[in-house]
C-alpha positions as CSV (number, residue, x, y, z in Angstrom):
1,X,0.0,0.0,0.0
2,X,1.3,3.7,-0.9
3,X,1.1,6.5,1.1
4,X,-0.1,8.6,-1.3
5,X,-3.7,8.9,-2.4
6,X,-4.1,7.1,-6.1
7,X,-2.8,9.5,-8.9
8,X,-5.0,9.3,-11.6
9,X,-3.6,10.1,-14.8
10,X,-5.1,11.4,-18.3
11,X,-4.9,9.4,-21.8
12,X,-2.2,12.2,-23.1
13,X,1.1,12.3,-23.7
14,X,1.6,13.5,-20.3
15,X,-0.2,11.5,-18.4
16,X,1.3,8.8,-20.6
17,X,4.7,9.8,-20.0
18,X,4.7,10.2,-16.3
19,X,2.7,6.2,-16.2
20,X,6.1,4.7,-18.2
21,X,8.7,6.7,-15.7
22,X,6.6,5.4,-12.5
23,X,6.8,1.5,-14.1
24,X,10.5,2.1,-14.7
25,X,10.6,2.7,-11.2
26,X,8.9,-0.1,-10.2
27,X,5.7,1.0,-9.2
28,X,2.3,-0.5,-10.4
29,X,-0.2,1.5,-12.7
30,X,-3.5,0.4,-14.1
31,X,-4.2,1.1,-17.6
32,X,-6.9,0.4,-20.0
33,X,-7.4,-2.7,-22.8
34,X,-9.9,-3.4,-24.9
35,X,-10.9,-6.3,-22.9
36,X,-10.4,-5.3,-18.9
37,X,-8.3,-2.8,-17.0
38,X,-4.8,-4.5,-15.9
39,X,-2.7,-4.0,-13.3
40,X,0.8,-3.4,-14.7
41,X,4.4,-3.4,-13.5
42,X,7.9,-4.2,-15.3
43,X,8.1,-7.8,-16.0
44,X,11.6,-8.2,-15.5
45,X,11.4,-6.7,-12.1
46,X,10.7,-9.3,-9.6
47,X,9.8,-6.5,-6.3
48,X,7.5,-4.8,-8.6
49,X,5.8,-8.0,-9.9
50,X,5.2,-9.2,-6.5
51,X,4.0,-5.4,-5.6
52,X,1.2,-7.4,-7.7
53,X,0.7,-10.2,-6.1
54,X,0.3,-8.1,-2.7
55,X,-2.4,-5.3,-4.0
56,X,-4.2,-7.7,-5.7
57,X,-3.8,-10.0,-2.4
58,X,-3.5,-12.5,-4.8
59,X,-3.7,-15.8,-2.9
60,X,-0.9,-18.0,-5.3
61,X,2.3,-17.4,-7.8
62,X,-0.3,-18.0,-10.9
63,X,1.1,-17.1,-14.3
64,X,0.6,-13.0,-15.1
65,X,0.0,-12.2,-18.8
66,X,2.9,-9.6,-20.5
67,X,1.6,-7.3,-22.1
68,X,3.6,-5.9,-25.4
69,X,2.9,-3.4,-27.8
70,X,3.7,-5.4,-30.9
71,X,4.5,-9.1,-32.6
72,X,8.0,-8.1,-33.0
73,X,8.3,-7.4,-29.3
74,X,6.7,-10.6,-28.5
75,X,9.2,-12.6,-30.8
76,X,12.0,-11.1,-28.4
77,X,10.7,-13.2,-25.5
78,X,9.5,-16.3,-26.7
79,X,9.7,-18.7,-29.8
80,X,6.8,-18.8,-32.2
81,X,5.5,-22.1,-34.2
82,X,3.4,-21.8,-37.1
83,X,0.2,-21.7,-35.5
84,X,1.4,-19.2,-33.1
85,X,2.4,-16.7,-36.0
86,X,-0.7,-17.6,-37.5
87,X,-2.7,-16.9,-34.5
88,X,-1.1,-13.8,-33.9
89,X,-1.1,-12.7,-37.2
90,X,-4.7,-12.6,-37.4
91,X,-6.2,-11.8,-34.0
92,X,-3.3,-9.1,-32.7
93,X,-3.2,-6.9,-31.3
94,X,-6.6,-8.1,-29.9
95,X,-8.5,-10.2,-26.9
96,X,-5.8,-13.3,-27.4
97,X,-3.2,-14.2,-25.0
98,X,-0.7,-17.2,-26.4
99,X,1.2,-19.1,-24.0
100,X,4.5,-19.9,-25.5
101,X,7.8,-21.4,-24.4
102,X,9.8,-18.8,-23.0
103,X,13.4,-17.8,-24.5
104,X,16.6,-18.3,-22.2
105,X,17.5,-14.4,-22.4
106,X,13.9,-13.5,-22.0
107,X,14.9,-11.3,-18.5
108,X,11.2,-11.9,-17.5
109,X,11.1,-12.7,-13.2
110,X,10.0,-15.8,-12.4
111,X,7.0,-14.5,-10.5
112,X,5.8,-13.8,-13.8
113,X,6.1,-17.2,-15.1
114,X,5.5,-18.8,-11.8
115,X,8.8,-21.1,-12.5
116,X,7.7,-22.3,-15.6
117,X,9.6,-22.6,-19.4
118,X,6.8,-20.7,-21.1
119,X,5.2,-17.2,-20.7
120,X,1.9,-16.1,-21.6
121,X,1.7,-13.0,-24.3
122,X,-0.6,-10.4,-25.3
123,X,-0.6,-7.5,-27.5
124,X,-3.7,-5.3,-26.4
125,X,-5.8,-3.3,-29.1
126,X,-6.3,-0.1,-27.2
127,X,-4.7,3.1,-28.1
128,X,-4.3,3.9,-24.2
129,X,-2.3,0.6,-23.6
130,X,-0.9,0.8,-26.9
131,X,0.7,4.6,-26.1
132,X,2.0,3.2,-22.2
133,X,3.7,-0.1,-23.7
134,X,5.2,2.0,-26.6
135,X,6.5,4.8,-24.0
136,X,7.8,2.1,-21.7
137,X,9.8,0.1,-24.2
138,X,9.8,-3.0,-21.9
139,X,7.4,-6.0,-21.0
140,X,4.4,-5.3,-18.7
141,X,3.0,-8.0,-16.7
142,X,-0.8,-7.3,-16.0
143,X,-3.2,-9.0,-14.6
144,X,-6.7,-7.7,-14.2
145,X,-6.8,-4.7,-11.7
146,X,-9.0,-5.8,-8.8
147,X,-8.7,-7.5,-5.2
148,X,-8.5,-11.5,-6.2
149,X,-11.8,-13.1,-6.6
150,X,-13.6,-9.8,-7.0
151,X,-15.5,-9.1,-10.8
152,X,-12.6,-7.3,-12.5
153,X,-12.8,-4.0,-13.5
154,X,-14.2,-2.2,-16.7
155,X,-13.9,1.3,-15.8
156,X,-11.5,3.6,-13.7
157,X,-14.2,4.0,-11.4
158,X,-13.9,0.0,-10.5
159,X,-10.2,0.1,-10.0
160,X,-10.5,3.3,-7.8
161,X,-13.0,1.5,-5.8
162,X,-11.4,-2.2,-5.6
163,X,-7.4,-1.0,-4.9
164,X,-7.4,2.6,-4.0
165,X,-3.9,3.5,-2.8
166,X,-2.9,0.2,-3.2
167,X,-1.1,1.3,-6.7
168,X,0.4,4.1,-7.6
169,X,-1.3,5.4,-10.4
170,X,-4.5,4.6,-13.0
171,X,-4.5,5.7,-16.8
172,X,-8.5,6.6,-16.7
173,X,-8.6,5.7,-20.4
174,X,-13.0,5.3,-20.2
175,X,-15.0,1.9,-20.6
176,X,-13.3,-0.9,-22.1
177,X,-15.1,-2.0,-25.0
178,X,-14.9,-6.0,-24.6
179,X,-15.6,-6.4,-21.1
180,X,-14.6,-9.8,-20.7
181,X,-10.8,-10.7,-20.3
182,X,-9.3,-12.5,-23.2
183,X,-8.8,-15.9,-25.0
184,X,-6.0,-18.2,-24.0
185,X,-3.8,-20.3,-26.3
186,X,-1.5,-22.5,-25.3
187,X,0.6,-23.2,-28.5
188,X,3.2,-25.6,-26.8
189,X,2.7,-28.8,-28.7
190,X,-0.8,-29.3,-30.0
191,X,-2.6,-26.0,-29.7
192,X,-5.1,-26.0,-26.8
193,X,-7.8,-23.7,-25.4
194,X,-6.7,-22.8,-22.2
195,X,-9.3,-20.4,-21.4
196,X,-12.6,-19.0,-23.5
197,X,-12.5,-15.2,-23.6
198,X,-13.0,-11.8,-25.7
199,X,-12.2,-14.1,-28.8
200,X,-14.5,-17.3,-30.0
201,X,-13.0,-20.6,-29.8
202,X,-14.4,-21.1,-33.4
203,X,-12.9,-18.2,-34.8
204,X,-9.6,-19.6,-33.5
205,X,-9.9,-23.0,-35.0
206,X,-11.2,-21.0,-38.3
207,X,-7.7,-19.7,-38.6
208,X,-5.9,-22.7,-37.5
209,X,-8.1,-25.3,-39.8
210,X,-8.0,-27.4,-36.8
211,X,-9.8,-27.8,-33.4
212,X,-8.1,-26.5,-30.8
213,X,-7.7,-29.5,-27.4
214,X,-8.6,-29.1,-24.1
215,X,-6.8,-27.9,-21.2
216,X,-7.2,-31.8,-20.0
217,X,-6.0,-33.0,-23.3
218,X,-2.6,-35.3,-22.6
219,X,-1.0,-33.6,-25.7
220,X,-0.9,-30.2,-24.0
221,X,0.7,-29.0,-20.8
222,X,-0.4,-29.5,-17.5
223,X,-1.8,-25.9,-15.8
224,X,0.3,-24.4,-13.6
225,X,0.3,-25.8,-10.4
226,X,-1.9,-28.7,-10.6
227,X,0.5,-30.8,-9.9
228,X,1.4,-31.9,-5.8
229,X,5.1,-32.0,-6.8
230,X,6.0,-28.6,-8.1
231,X,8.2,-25.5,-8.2
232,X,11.0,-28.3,-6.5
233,X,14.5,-27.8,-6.1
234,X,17.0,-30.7,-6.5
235,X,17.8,-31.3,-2.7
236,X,14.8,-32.2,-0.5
237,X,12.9,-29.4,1.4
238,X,11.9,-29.7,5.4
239,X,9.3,-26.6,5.8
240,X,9.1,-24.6,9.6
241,X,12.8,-25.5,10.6
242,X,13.2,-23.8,13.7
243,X,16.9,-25.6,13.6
244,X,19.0,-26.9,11.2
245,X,20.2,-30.4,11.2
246,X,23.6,-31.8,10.2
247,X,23.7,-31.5,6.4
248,X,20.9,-28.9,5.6
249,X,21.5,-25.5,4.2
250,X,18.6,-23.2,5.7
251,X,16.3,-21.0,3.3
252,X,15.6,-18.3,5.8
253,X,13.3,-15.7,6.8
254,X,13.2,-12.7,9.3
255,X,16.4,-12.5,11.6
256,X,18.0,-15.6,11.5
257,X,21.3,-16.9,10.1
258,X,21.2,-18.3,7.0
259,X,22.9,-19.7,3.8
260,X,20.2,-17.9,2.1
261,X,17.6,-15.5,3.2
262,X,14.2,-14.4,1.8
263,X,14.0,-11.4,3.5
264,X,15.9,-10.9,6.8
265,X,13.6,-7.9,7.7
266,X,10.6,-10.5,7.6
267,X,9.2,-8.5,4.5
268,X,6.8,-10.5,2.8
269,X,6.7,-8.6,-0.5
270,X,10.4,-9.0,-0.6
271,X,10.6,-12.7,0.2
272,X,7.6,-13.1,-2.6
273,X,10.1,-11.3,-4.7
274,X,12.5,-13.5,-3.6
275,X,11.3,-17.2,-3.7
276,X,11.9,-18.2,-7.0
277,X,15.7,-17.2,-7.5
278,X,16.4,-18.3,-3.7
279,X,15.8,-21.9,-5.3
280,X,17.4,-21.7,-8.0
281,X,20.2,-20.6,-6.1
282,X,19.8,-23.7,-4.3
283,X,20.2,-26.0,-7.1
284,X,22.9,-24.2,-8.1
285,X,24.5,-24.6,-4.6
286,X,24.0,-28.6,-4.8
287,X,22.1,-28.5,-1.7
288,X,21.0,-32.0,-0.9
289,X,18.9,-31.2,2.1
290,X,16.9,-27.4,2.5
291,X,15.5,-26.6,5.7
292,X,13.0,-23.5,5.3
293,X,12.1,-20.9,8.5
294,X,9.0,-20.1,9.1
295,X,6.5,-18.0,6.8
296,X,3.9,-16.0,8.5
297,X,0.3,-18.2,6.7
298,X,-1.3,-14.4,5.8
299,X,-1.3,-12.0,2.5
300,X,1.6,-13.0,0.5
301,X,2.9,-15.3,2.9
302,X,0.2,-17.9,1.8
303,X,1.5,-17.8,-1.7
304,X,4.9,-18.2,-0.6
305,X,3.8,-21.2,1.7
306,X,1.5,-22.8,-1.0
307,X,4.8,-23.0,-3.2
308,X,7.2,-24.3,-0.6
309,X,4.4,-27.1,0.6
310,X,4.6,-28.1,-3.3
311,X,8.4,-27.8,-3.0
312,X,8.3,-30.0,-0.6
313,X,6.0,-32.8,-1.7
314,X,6.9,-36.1,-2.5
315,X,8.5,-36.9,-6.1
């Protein structure tokens, strides 16, 4: 939560200006599409990503859509097959978000991708998002802009009344003219419906000259986080370590000593930031055996929980 009351910017190039220099700072500013109002914030900056996680009070690490202001832009993140490009030729910028496997140099945190190899894309057709994502040069991961669970929003007036001063700033670009959030594609193998949105299912297989499969279909990828055994680091993970035994390395958190620590000033937003490299690091360490402090079970601290008990399942 800011301090300041929300600042609530005009659709010009002023308002649009001072909305790209408060993302490059790492704040969060809602903006309009042509399908909801998102919540944005520089994809590649993992404090400001989970800045989303803990207006929204978002209760898990779920996969945030980036938004981008062009195909060509898109292409610089992640690897397109045929029926992507065709999709995308056809429908963007539009109500379509393709999930796509995620390039090594992509630069996009983890929080975005909640750990995964792929990374779900959009190019938005409004002029208002279009003008913020052209002025900001950089992926924005956005989500809808309201408290999790609530309807999300179609008007400034909704995002002032759902986050307040939880952001920084709103672009009050007017009613969005879809009102419903958009398709997903997942186009990692066999190309599957993920989600029905803003776009028709049919007009999707028009393009493709093929149905599209079901999120259930074997061909396609499991959702993210479905599975018990997930987000896991090599080395086995003991959760609520109060002490370390003989040949475990300790994630932290708040003022203890540690090998590694998610936030030693017990910050949630900063341990949410966190998580995701702090295993890596891990791995990367060889640790065989992880012993994990303590997380606080509220706000953010149930997403980080919910992705440590998965850590820790069996294999």
């Amino acid at each position: 939560m800011t301090d300041e009351p929300l600042l609530t910017l005009r659709p010009d190039p002023d308002g649009i200006a001072k909305a790209a220099a408060i993302l490059r700072a790492g704040g969060l500013v809602s903006f309009p599409t042509e399908t909801v109002y998102g919540l944005g914030a520089d994809a590649r900056n993992d404090s400001a990503v989970a800045g989303i996680y803990a207006a929204k009070g978002r209760p898990s690490f779920n996969p945030l859509i980036v938004h981008l202001p062009s195909l060509s832009a898109a292409r610089t993140l992640c690897h397109f097959d045929d029926a992507a490009a065709r999709l995308a030729g056809a429908f963007w910028p539009g109500a379509l978000t393709l999930v796509l496997p995620l390039r090594p140099d992509a630069g996009v945190s983890k929080l975005v991708t909640a750990g995964l190899e792929t990374l779900a894309v959009r190019v938005p057709d409004h002029p208002v998002a279009q003008a913020l994502l052209t002025a900001f040069d950089g992926p924005v991961a956005a989500p809808s802009a309201n408290p999790s669970g609530r309807v999300s929003p179609t008007s400034a007036a909704h995002v002032q009344a759902g986050l307040g001063n939880k952001i920084n700033a709103l672009v009050d670009g007017g009613s969005c003219a879809v009102g419903l959030e958009s398709t997903i594609v997942s186009c990692v193998g066999k190309p599957a419906l993920l989600r029905a949105g803003g776009i028709p299912a049919e007009a999707l297989e028009a393009c493709l000259g093929q149905p599209l499969a079901l999120p259930d279909d074997p061909e396609t990828p499991v959702s993210p986080g479905q599975l018990a055994s997930h987000y896991a680091p090599q080395g086995s993970v003991r959760l609520n370590a109060r002490t370390v035994e003989d040949g475990e390395v300790l994630l932290g958190f708040g003022n203890v000593e540690a090998t590694l620590n998610l936030s030693p000033s017990g910050d949630l937003t900063e341990a949410a930031a966190r998580l995701f490299d702090c295993l890596h690091q891990l791995d990367a360490m060889g640790a065989a055996r992880i012993a994990v402090s303590p997380i606080p079970d509220h706000g953010l601290g149930r997403a980080i929980n919910d992705r440590l008990h998965r850590a820790a399942a069996p294999r």
